[in-house]
C-alpha positions as CSV (number, residue, x, y, z in Angstrom):
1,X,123.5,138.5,105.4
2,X,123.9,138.2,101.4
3,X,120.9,136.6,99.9
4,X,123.0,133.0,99.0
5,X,123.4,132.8,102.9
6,X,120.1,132.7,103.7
7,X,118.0,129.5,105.3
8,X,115.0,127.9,104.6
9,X,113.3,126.8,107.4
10,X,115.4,123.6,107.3
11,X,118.2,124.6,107.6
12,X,119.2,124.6,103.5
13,X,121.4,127.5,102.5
14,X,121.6,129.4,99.3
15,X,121.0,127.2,96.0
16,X,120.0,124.4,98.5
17,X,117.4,126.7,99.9
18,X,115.9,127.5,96.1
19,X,115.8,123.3,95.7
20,X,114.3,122.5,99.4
21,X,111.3,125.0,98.2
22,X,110.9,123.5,95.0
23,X,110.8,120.2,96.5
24,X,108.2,121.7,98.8
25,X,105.9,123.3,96.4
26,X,106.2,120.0,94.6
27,X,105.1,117.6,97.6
28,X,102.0,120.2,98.3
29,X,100.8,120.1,94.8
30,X,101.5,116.2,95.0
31,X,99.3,116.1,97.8
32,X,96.8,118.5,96.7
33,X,95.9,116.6,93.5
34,X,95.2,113.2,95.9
35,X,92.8,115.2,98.1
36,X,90.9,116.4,95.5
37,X,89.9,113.0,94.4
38,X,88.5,113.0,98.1
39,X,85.0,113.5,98.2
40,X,84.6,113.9,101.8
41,X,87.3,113.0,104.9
42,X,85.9,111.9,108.1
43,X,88.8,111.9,111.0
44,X,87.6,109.6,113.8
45,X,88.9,110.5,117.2
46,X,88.5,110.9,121.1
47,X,90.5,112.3,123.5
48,X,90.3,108.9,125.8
49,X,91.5,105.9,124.9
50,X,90.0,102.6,125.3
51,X,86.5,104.1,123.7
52,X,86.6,101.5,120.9
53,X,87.5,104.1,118.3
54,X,89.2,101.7,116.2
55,X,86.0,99.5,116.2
56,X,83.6,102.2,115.1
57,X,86.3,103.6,112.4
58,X,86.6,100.4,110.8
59,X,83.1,99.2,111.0
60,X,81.5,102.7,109.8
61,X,84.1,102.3,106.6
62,X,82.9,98.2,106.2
63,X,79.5,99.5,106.6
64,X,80.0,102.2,104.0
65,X,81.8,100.2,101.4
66,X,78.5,97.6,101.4
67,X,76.4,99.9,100.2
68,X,78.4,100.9,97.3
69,X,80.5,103.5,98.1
70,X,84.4,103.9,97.2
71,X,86.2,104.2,100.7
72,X,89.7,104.2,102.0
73,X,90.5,103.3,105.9
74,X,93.9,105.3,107.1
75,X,95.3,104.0,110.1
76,X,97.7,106.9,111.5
77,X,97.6,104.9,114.9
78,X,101.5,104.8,114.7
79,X,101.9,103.5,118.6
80,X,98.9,100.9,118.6
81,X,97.6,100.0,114.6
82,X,94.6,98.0,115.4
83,X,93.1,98.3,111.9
84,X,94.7,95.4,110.5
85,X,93.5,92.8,112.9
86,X,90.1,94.0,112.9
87,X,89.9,93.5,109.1
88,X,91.6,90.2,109.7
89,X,94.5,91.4,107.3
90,X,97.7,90.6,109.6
91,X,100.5,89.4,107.4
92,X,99.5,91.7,104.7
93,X,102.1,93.8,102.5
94,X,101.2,96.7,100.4
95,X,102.8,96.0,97.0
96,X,104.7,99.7,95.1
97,X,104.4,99.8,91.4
98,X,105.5,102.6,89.0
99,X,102.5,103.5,87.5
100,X,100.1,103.3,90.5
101,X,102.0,103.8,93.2
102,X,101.5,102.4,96.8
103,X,98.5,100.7,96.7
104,X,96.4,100.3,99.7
105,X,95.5,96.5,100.4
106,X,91.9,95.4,99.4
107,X,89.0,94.6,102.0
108,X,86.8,93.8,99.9
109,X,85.2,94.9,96.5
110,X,85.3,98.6,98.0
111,X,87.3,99.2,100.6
112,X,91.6,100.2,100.5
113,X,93.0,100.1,103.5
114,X,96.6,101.3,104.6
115,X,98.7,101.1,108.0
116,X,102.3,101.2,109.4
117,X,101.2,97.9,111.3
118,X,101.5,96.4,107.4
119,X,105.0,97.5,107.3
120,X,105.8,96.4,110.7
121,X,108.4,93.1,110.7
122,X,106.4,92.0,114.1
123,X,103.2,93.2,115.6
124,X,104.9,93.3,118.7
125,X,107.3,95.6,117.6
126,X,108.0,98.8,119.1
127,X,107.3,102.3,117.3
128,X,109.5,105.0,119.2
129,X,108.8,108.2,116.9
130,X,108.8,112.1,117.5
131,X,106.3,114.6,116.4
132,X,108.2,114.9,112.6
133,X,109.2,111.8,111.8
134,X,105.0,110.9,112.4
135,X,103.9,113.8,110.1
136,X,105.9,112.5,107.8
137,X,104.6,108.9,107.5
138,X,100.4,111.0,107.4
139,X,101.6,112.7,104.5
140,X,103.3,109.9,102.6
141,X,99.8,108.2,103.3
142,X,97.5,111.1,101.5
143,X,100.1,111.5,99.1
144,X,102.0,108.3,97.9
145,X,99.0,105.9,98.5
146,X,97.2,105.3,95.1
147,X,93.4,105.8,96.8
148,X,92.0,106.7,93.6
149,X,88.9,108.6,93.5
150,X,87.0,107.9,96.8
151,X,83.9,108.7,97.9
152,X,85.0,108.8,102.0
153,X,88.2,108.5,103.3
154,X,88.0,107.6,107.2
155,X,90.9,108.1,109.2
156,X,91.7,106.3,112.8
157,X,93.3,108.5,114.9
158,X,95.2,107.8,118.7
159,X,93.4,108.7,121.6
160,X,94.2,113.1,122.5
161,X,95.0,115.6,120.5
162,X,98.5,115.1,120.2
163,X,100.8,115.0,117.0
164,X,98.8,112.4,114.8
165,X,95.3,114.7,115.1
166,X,96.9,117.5,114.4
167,X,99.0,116.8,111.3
168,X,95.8,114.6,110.0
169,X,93.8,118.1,110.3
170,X,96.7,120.6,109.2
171,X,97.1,118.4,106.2
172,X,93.6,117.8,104.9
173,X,92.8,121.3,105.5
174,X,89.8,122.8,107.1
175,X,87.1,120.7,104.8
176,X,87.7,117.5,106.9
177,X,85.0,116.4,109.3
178,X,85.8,115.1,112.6
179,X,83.5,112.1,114.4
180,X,84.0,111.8,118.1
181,X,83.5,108.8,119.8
182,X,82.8,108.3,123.6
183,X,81.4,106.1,126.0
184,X,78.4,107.2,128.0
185,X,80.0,107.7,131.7
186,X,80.6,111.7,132.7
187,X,84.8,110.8,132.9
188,X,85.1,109.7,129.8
189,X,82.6,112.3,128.5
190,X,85.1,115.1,129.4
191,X,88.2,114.2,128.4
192,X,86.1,113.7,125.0
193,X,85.3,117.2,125.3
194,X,88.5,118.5,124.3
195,X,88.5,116.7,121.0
196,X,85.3,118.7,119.8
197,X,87.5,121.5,120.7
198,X,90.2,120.8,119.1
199,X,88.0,120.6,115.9
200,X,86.7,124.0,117.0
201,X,90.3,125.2,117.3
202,X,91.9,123.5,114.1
203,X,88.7,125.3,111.8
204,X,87.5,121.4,111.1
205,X,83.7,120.9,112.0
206,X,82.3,118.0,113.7
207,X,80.0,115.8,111.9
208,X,78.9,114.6,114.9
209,X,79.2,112.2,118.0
210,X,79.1,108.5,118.7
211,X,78.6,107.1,121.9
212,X,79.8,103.7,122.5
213,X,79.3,101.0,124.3
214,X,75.9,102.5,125.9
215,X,74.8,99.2,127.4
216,X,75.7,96.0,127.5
217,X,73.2,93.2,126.2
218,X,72.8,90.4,128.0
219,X,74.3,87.0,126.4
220,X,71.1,85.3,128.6
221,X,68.1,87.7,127.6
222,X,69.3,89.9,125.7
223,X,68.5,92.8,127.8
224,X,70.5,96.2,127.7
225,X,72.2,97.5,130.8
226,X,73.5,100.6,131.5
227,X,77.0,99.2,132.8
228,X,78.6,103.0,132.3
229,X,75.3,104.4,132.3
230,X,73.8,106.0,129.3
231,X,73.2,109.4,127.5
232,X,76.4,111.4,128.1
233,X,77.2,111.2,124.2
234,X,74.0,112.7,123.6
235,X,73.8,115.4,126.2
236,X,77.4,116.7,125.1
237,X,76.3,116.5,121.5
238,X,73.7,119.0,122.7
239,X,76.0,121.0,124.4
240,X,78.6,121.3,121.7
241,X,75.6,121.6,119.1
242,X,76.8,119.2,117.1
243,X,74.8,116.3,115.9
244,X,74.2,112.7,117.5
245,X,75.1,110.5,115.2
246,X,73.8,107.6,117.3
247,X,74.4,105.3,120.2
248,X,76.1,101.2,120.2
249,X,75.7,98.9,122.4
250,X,78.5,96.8,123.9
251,X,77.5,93.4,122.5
252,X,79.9,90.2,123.8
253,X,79.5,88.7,120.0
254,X,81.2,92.1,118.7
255,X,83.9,92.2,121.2
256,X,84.8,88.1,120.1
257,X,84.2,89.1,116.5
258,X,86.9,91.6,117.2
259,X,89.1,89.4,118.0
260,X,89.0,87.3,115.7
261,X,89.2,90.0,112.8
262,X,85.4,89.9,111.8
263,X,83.5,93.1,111.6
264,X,80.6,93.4,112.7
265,X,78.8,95.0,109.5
266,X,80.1,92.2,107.5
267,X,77.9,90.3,108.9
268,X,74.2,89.7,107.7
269,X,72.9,89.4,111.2
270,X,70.3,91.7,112.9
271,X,71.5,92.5,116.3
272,X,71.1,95.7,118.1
273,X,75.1,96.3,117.3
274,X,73.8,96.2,113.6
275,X,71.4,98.2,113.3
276,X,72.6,101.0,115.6
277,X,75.9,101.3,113.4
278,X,73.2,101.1,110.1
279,X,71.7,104.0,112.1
280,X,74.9,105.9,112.3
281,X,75.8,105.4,108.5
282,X,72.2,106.5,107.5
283,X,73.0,109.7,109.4
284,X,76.3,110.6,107.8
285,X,75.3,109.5,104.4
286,X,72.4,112.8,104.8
287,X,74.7,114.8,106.8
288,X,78.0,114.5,104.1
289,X,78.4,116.6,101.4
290,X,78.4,114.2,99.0
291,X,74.7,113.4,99.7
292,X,73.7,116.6,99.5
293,X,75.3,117.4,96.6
294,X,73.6,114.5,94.8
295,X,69.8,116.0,95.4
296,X,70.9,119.0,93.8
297,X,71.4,119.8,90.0
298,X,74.0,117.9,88.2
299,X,77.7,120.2,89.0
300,X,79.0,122.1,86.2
301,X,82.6,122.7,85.1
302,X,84.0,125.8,86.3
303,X,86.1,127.9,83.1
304,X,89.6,128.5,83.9
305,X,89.5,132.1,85.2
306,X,93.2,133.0,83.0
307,X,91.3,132.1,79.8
308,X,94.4,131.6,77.5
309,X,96.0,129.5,80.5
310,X,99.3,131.1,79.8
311,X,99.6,130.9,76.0
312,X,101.5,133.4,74.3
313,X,98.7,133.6,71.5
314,X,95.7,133.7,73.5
315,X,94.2,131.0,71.9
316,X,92.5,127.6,73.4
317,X,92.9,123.9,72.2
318,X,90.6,121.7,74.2
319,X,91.1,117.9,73.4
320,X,88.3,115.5,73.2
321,X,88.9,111.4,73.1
322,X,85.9,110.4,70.3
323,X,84.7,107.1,68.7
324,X,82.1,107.5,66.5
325,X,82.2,111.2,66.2
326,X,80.4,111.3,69.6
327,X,83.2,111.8,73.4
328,X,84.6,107.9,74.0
329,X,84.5,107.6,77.4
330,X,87.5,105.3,78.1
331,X,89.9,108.0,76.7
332,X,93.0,105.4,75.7
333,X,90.3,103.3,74.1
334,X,89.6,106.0,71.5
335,X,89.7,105.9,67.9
336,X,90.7,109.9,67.4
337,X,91.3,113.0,69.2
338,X,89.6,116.0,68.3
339,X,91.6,119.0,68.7
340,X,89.3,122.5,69.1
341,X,91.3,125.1,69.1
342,X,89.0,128.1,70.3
343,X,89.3,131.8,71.4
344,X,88.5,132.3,74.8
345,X,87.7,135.7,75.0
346,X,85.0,135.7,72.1
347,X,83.9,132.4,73.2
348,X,84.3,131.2,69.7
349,X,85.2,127.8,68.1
350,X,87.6,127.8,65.4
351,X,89.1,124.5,63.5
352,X,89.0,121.1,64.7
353,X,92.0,118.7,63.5
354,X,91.2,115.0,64.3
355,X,94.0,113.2,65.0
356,X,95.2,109.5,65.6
357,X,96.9,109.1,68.8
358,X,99.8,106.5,69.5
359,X,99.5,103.1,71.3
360,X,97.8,103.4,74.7
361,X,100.9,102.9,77.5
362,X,101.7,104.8,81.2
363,X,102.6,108.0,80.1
364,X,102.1,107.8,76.2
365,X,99.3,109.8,75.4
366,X,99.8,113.0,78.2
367,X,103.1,113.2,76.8
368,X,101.4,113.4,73.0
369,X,98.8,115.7,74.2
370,X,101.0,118.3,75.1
371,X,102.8,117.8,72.4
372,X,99.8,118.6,70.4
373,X,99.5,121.9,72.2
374,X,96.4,120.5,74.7
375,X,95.5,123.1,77.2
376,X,92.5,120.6,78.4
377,X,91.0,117.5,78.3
378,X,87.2,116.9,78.7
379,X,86.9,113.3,78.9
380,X,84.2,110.5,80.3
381,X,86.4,108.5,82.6
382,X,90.3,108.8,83.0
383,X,92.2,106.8,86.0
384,X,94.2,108.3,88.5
385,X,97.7,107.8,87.5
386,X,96.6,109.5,83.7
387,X,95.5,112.4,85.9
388,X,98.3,112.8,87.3
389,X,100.7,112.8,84.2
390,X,98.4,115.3,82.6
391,X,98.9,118.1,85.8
392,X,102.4,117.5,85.3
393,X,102.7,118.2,81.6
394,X,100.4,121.5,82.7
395,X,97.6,119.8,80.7
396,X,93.9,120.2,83.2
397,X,91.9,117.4,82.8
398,X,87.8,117.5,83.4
399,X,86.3,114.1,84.2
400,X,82.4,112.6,83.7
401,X,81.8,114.3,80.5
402,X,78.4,113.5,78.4
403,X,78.9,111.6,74.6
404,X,78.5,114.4,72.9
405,X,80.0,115.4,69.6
406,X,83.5,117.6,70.6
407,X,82.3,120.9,69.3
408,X,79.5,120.6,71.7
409,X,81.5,119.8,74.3
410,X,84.2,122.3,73.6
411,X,81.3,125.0,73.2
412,X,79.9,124.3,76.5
413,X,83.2,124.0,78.3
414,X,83.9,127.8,77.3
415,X,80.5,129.2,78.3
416,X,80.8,127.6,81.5
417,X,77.7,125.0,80.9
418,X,79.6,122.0,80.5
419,X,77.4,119.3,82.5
420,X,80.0,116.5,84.3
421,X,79.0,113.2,86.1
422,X,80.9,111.0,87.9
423,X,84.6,109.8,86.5
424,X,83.7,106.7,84.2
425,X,87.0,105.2,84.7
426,X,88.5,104.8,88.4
427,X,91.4,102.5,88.2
């Protein structure tokens, strides 16, 4: 067969074939540069229904999002989206917009959420879907959704380890933790059992285990009793070796909360619920990456390993936003850009040209930049959508720079010192 009558993989022939890959290649670097901006991506599943996954999925990201941290909530439940009653956010409709995207709807200060039960004409409506057509919709949620720069992103997953699983863990990649939730009796216990490994078999490791509903407290005395009995979570933690995050009772006031789409760490109140789920965040929050991370030394910018980064001249113009003479850290807010052009093989600075950059719109100054000849930008805070336009003008971008005059910065950036903090600007 000539080469022009070759097929892609679906079905595209010839110069169709060239375009379908393109495409491709485009859509994975689309999705790459969301995920990065993804500190850490907890998957919550189980491989039995009725568990309350949905309950501990949304009230570990409430319970998240109250002590500060940026979190999205993904919903890939495409048969049974639960998410957006529990939140009490029925009737909602994620709004599109050209510069941001597909924004997630707002629970909170916090917290984005997203779900095909927002797009849904009914909630009673009927989702009949095949394996594809689901993959599809996961991807267009880690890729289209504007999520910014989270901290967590939790996922809600369908009972098994069917289609949704499994493109959720093929598409974040094998850095995505998995938290398994079960209730305590030995039949729902195994079936959970294939989820942790499915996480062993997908390369994904588990953060750790939930068991739910281990007891029920009284509504008269507020006793607990072991209605499925207790402790199976925990002994098949131990026998997985993975960690036990912690155990929740089955409290009537969370079931009616439920149902009427308030979530139980919203609340203020100290009930055994509370605190148990408290318990559970305490343990991820030292168990994440993220936390770690943070009692370590302050991360440092890695140098691009093609030093020229594809000039013809072998020379290096890094960018700096300034105010003042010192990094601005809004970078559209600036009063100049400095322009260092260096040599990256000597680790020399040469000359600086400070410019004045046009009007801040969508779009204006990435476009300038590269204009200018930009091969990086080491700025305080940029938001997402800026990011974005920079990667596709081939322009890298390095976020949470110090104030620090631009020869400094530029200096440290090519002997691989440059000290960064978090993004300044989120939006």
């Amino acid at each position: 067969m000539s080469q022009e009558g070759k097929a892609c993989g679906s079905g595209c022939q010839g110069q169709q074939s060239s375009q379908c890959g393109a495409n491709q290649q485009n859509q994975d670097q689309k999705l790459q540069r969301s995920l990065q901006r993804i500190r850490n991506k907890f998957v919550v599943l189980s491989g039995k229904g009725g568990v309350g996954k949905s309950s501990v999925a949304t009230n570990l990201a409430v319970g998240l999002a109250r002590q500060g941290k940026k979190v999205g909530l993904m919903d890939v439940d495409v048969h049974g989206p639960s998410i957006p009653r529990l939140l009490n956010l029925e009737g909602s409709r994620p709004v599109t917009t050209e510069e941001e995207g597909l924004i997630p709807i707002k629970w909170g200060e916090n917290l984005g959420v997203i779900s095909l039960g927002f797009f849904l004409p009914e909630k009673s409506d009927s989702v009949i879907w095949r394996g594809p057509v689901k993959m599809k919709l996961i991807q267009q949620f880690l890729e289209d959704v504007s999520w910014g720069d989270l901290d967590y992103l939790v996922i809600d997953c369908p009972p098994g380890t069917g289609d949704e699983p499994l493109s959720v863990m093929q598409l974040l990649g094998t850095d995505a933790q998995g938290i398994v939730v079960t209730t305590p009796q030995d039949l729902a216990v195994d079936d959970v059992r294939r989820s942790v490994n499915f996480c062993q078999q997908t390369g994904n490791p588990v953060l750790g285990l939930v068991e739910n509903m281990s007891g029920l407290k009284c509504p008269h005395c507020g006793e607990i009793v072991d209605v499925f009995a207790s402790g199976g979570g925990e002994r098949l933690a131990h026998e997985a070796g993975v960690q036990f995050l912690g155990r929740i009772p089955l409290d009537p006031e969370v079931v009616r909360n439920a149902d009427q789409g308030k979530v139980t760490m919203s609340e203020d109140g100290d009930t055994p619920a509370t605190r148990a789920y408290q318990e559970i965040i305490n343990n991820i929050l030292h168990s994440a990456p993220s936390y770690r991370e943070a009692q370590q030394e302050p991360r440092q910018a890695e140098v691009q390993e093609n030093p020229d980064l594809g000039t013809t001249d072998g020379k290096l113009r890094i960018a700096v936003p300034v105010a003042g003479g010192r990094l601005c850290q809004h970078f559209g807010h600036c009063e100049q850009f400095a322009l260092v052009d260096a040599d990256p093989h000597n680790g020399q600075l040469e000359e600086t040209v400070y410019l004045t950059p046009p009007p801040h719109e969508p779009g204006v100054l990435p476009k300038w930049l590269a204009e200018q000849g930009a091969h990086v930008v080491l700025a305080g805070g940029m938001g997402a959508r800026a990011v974005n336009y920079f990667h596709d003008y081939g322009v890298r971008v390095v976020t949470g720079a110090e104030e620090l005059p631009p020869q400094d910065l530029a200096r440290n950036y090519l002997q691989g010192t440059l000290t960064t903090g978090e993004n300044a600007c989120t939006h």
